[in-house]
C-alpha positions in Angstrom: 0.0 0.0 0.0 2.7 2.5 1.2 6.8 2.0 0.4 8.8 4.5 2.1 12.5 5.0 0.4 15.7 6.5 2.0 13.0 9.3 4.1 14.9 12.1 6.0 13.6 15.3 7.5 15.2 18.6 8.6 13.5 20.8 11.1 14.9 23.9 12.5 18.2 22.2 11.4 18.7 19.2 13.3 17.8 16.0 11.2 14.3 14.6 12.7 14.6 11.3 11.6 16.7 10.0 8.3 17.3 7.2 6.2 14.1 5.6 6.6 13.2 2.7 4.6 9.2 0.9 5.8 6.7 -0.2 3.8 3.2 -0.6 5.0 0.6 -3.1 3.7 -3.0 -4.3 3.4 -4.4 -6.1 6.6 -2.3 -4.9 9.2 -2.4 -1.9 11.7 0.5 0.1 12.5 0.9 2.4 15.7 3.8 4.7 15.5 5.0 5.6 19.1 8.0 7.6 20.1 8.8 10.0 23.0 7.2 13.6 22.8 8.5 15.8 20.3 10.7 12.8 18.1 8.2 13.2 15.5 5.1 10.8 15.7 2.4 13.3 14.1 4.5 14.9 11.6 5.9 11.4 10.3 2.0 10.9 9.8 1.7 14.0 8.4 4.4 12.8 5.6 3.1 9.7 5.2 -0.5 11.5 4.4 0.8 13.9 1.9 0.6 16.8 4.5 3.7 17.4 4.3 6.8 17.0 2.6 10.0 15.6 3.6 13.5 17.4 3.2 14.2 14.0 1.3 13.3 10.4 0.1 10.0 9.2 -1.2 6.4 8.0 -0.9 4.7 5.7 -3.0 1.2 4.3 -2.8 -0.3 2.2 -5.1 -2.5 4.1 -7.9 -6.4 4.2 -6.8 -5.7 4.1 -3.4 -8.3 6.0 -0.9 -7.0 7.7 1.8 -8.8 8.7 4.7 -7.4 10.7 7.7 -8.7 11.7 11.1 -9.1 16.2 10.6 -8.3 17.7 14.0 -9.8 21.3 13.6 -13.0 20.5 15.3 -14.7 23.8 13.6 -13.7 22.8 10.0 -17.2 21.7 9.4 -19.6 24.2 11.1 -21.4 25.4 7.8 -22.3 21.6 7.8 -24.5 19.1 9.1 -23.3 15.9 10.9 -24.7 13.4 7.8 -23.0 15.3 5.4 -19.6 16.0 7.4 -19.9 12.0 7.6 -20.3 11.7 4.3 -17.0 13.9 3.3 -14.8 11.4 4.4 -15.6 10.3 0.9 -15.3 13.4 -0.9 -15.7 11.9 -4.8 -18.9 10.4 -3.4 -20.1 13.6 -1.3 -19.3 15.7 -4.7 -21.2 13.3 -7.2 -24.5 13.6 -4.5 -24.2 17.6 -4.6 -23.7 18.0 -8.5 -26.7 15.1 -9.1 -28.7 17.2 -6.8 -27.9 20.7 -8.6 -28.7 19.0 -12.0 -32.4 17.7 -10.8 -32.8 21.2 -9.5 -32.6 22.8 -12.9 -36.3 23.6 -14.4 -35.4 22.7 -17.7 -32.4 19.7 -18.3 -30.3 19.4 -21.6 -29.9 16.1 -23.3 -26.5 16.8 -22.0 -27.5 17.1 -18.4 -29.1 14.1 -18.9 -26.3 12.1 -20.3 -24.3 13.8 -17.1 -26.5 12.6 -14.6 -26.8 8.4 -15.8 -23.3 8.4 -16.3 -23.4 10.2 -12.3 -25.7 8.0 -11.2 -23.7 5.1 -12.0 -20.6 6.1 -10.2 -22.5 7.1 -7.3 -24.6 3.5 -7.0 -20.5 2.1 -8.0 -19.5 4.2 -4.5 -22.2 3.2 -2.1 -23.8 6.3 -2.3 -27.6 4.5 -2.0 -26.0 3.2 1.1 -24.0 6.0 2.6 -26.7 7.6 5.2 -27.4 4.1 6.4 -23.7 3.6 6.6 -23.0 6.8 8.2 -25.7 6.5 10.8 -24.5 2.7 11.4 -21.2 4.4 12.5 -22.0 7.4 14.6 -24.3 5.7 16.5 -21.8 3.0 17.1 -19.6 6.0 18.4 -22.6 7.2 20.9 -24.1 9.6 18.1 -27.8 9.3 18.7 -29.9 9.9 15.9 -31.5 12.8 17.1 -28.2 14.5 15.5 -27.5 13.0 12.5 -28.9 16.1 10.7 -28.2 18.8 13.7 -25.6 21.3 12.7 -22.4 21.0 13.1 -21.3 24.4 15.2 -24.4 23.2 17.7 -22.2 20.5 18.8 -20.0 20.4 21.8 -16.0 20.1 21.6 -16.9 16.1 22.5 -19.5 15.2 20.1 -17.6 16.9 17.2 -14.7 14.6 17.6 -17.1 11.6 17.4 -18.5 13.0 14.4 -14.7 13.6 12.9 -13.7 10.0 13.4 -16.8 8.7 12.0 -15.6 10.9 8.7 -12.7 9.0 8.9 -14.4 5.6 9.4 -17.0 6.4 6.5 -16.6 4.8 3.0 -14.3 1.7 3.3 -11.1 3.5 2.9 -8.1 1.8 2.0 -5.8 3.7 4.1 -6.6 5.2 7.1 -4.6 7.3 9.1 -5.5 8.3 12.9 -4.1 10.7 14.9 -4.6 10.5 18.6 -8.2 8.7 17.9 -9.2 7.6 21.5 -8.7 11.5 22.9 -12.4 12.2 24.8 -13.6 9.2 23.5 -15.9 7.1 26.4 -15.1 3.7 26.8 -18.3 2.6 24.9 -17.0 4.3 21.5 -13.2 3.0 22.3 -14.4 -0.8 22.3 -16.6 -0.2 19.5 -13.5 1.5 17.1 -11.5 -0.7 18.4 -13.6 -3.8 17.2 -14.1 -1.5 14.0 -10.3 -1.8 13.5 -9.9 -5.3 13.9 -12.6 -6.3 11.2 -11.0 -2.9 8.8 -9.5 -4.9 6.0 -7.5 -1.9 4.9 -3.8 -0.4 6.1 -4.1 1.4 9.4 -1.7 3.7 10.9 -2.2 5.4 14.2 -0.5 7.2 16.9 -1.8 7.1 20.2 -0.7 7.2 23.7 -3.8 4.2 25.0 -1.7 1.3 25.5 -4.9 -1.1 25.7 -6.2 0.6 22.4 -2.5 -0.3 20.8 -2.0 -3.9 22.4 -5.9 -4.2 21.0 -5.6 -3.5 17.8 -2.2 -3.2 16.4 0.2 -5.9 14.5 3.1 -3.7 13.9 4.8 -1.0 16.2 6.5 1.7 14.2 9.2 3.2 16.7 10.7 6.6 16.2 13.4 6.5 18.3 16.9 8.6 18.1 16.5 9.6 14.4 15.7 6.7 13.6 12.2 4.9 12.5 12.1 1.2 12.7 9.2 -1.3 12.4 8.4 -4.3 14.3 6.0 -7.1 14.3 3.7 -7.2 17.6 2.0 -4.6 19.7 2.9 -2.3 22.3 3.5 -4.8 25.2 5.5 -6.9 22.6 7.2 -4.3 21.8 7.8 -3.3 25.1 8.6 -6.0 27.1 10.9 -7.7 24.4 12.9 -4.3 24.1 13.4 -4.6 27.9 14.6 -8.8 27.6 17.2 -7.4 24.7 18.8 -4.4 27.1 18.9 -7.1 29.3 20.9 -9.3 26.7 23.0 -6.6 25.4 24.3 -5.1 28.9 25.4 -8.5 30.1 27.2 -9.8 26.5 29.2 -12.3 28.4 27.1 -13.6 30.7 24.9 -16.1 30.2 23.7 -15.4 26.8 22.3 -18.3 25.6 20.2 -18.6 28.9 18.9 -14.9 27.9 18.5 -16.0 24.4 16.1 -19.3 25.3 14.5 -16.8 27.8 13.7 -14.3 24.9 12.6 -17.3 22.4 10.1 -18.4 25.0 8.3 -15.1 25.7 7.7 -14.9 21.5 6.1 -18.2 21.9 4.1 -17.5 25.1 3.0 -13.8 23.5 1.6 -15.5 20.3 -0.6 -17.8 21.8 -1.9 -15.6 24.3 -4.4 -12.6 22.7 -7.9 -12.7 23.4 -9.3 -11.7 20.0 -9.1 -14.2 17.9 -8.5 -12.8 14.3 -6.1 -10.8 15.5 -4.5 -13.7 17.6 -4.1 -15.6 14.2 -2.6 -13.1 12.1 0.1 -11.8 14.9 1.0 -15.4 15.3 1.3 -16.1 11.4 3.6 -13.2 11.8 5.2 -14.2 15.3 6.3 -17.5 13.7 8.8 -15.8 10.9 10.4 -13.5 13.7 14.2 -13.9 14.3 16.7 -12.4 17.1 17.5 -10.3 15.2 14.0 -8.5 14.6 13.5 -7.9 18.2 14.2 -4.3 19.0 16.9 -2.9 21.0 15.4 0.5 22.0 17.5 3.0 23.4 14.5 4.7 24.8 15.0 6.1 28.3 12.0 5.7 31.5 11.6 7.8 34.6 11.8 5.6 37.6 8.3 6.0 39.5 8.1 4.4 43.0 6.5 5.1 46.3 7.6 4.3 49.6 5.1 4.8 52.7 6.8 6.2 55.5 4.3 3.7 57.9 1.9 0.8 56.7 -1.7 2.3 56.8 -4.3 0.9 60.0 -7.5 -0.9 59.7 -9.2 2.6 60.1 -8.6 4.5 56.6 -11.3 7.2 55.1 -15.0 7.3 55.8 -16.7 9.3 53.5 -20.6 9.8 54.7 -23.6 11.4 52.6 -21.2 13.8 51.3 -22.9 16.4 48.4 -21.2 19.5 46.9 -23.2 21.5 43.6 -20.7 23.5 41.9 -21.8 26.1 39.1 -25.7 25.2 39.9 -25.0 21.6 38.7 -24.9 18.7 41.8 -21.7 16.9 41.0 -22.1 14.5 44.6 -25.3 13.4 45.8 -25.0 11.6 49.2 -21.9 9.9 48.5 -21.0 7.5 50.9 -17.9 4.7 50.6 -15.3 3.3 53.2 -11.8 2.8 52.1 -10.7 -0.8 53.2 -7.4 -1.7 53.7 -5.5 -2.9 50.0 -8.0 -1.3 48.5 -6.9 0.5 44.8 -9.8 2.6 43.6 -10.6 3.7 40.4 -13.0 6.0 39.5 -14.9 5.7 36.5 -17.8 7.2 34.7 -18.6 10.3 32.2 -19.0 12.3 34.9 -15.6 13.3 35.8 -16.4 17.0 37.7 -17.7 14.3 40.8 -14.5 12.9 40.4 -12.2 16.0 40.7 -14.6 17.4 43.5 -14.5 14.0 45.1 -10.4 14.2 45.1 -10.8 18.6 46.1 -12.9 17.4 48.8 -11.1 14.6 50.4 -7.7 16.2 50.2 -9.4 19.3 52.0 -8.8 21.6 49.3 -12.7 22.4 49.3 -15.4 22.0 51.7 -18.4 19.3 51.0 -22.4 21.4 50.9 -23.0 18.8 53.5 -21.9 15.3 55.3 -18.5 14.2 56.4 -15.4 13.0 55.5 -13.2 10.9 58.4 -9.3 10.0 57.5 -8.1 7.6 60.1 -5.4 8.1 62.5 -3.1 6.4 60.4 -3.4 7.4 56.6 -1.2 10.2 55.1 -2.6 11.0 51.6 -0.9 12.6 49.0 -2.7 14.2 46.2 -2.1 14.7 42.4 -4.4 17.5 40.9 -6.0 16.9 37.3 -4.6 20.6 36.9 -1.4 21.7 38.5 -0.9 25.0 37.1 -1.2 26.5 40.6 2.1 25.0 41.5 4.6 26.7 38.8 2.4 29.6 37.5 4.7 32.5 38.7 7.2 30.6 40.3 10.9 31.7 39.9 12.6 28.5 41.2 14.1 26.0 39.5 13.7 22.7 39.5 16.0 22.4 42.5 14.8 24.8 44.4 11.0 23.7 43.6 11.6 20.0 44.5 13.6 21.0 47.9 10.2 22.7 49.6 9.0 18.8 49.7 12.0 17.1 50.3 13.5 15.9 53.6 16.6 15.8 52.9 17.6 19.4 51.2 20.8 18.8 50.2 21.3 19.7 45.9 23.2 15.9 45.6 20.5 14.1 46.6 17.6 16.4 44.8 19.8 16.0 41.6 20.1 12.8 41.8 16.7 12.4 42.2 15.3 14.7 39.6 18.0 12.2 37.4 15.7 9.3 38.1 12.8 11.3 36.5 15.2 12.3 33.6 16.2 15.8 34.4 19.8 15.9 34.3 22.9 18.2 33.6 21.4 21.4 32.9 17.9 21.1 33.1 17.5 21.3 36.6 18.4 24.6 36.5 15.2 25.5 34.3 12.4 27.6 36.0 9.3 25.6 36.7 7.0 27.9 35.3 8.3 27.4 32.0 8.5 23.5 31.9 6.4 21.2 29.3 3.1 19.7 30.9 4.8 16.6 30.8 7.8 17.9 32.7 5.2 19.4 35.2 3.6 15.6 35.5 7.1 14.1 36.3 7.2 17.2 39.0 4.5 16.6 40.7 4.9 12.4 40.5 8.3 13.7 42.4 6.7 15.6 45.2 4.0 12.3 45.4 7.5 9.7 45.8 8.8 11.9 48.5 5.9 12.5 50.6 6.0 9.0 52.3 2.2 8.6 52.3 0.0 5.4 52.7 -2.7 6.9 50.7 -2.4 8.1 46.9 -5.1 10.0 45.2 -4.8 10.4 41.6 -6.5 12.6 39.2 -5.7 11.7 35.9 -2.1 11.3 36.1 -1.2 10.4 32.8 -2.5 13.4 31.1 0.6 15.0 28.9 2.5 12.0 29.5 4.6 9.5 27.1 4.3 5.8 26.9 7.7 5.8 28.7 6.5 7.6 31.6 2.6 6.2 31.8 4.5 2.5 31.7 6.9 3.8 34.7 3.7 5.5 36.4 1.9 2.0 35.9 4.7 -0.3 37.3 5.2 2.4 40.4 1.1 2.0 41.2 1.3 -1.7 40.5 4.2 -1.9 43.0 3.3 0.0 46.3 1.4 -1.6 49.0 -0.6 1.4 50.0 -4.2 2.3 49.5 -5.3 4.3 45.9 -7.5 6.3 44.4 -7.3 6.5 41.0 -9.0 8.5 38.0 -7.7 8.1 34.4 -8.7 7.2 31.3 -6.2 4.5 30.9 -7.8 1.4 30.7 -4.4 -1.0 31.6 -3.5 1.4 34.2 -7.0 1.1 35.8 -7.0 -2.6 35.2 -3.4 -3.8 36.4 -3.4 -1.4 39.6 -7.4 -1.1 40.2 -9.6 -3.8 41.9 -12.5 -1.8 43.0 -14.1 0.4 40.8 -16.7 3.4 41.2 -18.8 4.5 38.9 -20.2 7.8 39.3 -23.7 8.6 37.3 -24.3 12.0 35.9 -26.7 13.1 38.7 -23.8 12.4 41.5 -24.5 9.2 42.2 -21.9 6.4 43.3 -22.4 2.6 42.4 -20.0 0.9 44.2 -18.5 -1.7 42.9 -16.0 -4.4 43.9 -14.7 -6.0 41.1 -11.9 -5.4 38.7 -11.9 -2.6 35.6 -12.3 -5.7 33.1 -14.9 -7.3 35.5 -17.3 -4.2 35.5 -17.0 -3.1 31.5 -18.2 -6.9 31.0 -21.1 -6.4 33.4 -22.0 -3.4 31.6 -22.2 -5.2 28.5 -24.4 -7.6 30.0 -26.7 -5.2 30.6 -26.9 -3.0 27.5 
């Protein structure tokens, strides 16, 4: 479908990536990952025709249809939702508008009437008697009700209008499809259905995204942009992943034991091929899983923050006790006699579209705002620490640098230790000696993950951490939560996160409710299921 030959690119004048050499083909999915700023989106933005590179070549195979995901959610205002659909084939949305301006005429030529049969043929050829159906078929698998299908664009919200541009994308049977980021503020009803979508697509598909269950889900290939460099391997994100981990292992200890390492690294290809849930996709990874060699396995040079919490003091039987609590905020109730105790090895995740309970929740319990009514009760024992969904009050105006920031949390003051700890989370040499107010948010998230590790508490609360984060830092985040033995509250829309660290879940309804739920993340989407 798409050969890529001897591909560089210059930016700014340091070389992006170069020499590049990948081809792309029908049937599989491809997700491109790569730390922030190595060049994910704009590699897709090559690939799409977007852009163009500095030098090298694309080549896809004549007749090809290309669809790709738009990301100006206004693009479409002076539209409605059935015919933004619609233009994510634009031959066919073209064909429908010239037919209709033809039939509008009061009088039609024999010319306009050779025109329109020879239309009419290419639009039955495209689907085109099919395309509402089609279109409707897909937004409301995306959570699209049909009461908008022919609203108007600008009347959507920011939410709805992404739905509406992915199902543009999905629309028409494309043989290319290109996704940018396609899970962003999508609910976990229209990620399993694109994701089930993707795995019956018959075309290419390339995507970058930073959902790790979304990538394990649905991709065969992992495209890794990683020091200049863009490489391609067979498998998805955990393949990729935790084979890149067994080969640093292999090439840091050369002489020692390597053909143990070697039998070690053979057996995890065969355990990971036999062990995916969905079977189509199971079959074709291992078709591909059997042809792998050695010497296919990647060695990534990637670099992860180390993430890991250390309670000062075990945590009591007595923990939090949270009693007919309520709050409105803005004239809307976000909590409506919540009630919940925190038991002890419980790891909470909270879940549900309505995501202002959970932020009040977290404001609420770590006393940064004061319930309307009802109580909450921390027990003698439990020292909570809490990560804000926005953290912006913590570096907005601030002069300090990293340092000097990190030392207002820290026991121990002394620089060597606080550098060697900001090390850890990948600052080094220099860049401690930035000013937090001008760091990335992703820096910021690695800041305040710092001041979380040195706090010593017993009890985590967690407001979705791995917002602005890289797949390097959200797996170190994940293997720190997994780790701890402390009690955690957890919001994020990271389904392995919630799922490996998580084994109580609650659900908050869009009137302020809580269900309560003890069961793993897995465990309560399948009951859901059960009772749509």
């Amino acid at each position: 479908m798409i050969t890529v030959t001897d591909l560089s690119l210059q930016y700014t004048g340091q070389s992006l990536f170069k020499d590049v050499d990948l081809q792309f083909v029908k049937g599989n999915c491809y997700g491109i990952i790569g730390a922030n700023g190595a060049g994910k989106s704009t590699f897709l933005k090559i690939l799409s025709g977007q852009l163009e590179p500095t030098s090298g070549e694309i080549s896809i195979l004549p007749n090809t249809r290309m669809s790709i995901l738009k990301q100006d959610q206004n693009a479409y205002d002076a539209y409605n939702v059935m015919d933004t659909v619609i233009m994510g084939n634009q031959r066919l949305y073209d064909i429908g508008q010239q037919k209709d301006a033809l039939y509008a005429k009061e009088e039609m030529t024999d010319e306009d009437g050779m025109l329109a049969c020879e239309l009419e043929a290419e639009y039955a050829d495209l689907g085109g008697w099919e395309a509402e159906s089609d279109a409707s078929r897909i937004l409301q698998g995306l959570g699209i009700g049909t009461e908008y299908h022919y609203s108007d664009m600008a009347t959507l919200d920011a939410r709805l209008k992404v739905k509406v541009l992915l199902a543009q994308a999905l629309f028409g049977n494309p043989d290319i499809l290109m996704m940018d980021e396609p899970t962003n503020n999508l609910d976990i009803d229209a990620v399993n259905w694109l994701e089930d979508f993707l795995l019956d697509f018959e075309g290419t598909v390339i995507v970058v995204s930073h959902d790790r269950h979304f990538l394990n889900t649905v991709c065969t290939h992992i495209v890794d942009i990683d020091y200049n460099k863009i490489k391609m391997y067979v498998g998805n994100y955990d393949f990729w992943y935790e084979s890149s981990q067994l080969v640093q292992q292999l090439v840091k200890n050369q002489n020692k034991r390597n053909e143990e390492k070697i039998r070690e690294l053979q057996d995890f290809i065969s355990r990971f091929s036999a062990n995916k849930s969905k079977s189509k996709q199971a079959t074709a990874r291992r078709k591909l899983l059997d042809k792998l060699t050695l010497a296919e396995i990647p060695a990534s040079s990637r670099r992860y923050p180390f993430v890991g919490f250390s309670p000062d003091r075990e945590v009591g039987k007595d923990i939090l006790f949270v009693t007919d609590v309520s709050k409105t905020i803005d004239g809307v109730k976000v909590l409506d006699k919540v009630s919940f105790i925190v038991e002890h090895g419980d790891k909470i995740a909270f879940v549900g579209d309505n995501e202002n309970a959970h932020t009040a929740l977290f404001k609420i319990l770590a006393g940064e705002m004061e319930p309307d009514e009802g109580t909450v009760k921390w027990g003698q024992t439990a020292t909570h620490s809490y990560f804000p969904k926005d953290n912006n009050a913590y570096f907005d105006g601030c002069d300090d640098d990293l340092v000097q920031w990190l030392r207002q949390f820290s026991r121990d003051p002394q620089e060597q230790y606080l550098r060697g700890f900001l090390g850890r989370m990948l600052f080094s040499g220099d860049e401690v000696n930035k000013p937090v107010k001008v760091l990335s948010g992703g820096e910021k998230v690695r800041c305040m993950l710092s001041r979380m590790m040195l706090s010593g508490a017993n009890v985590l609360m967690l407001d979705q951490p791995t917002n602005h984060l890289d797949l390097e830092s959200i797996a170190a985040l994940n293997k720190g939560l997994e780790a701890v033995n402390c009690n955690i509250l957890l919001a994020s829309h990271d389904h392995q996160l919630i799922e490996t660290v998580c084994n109580r879940v609650f659900d908050f309804t869009n009137d302020g409710k809580l269900i309560d739920r003890k069961m793993s993340y897995d465990d309560y989407l399948a009951s859901q299921v059960k009772k749509s």
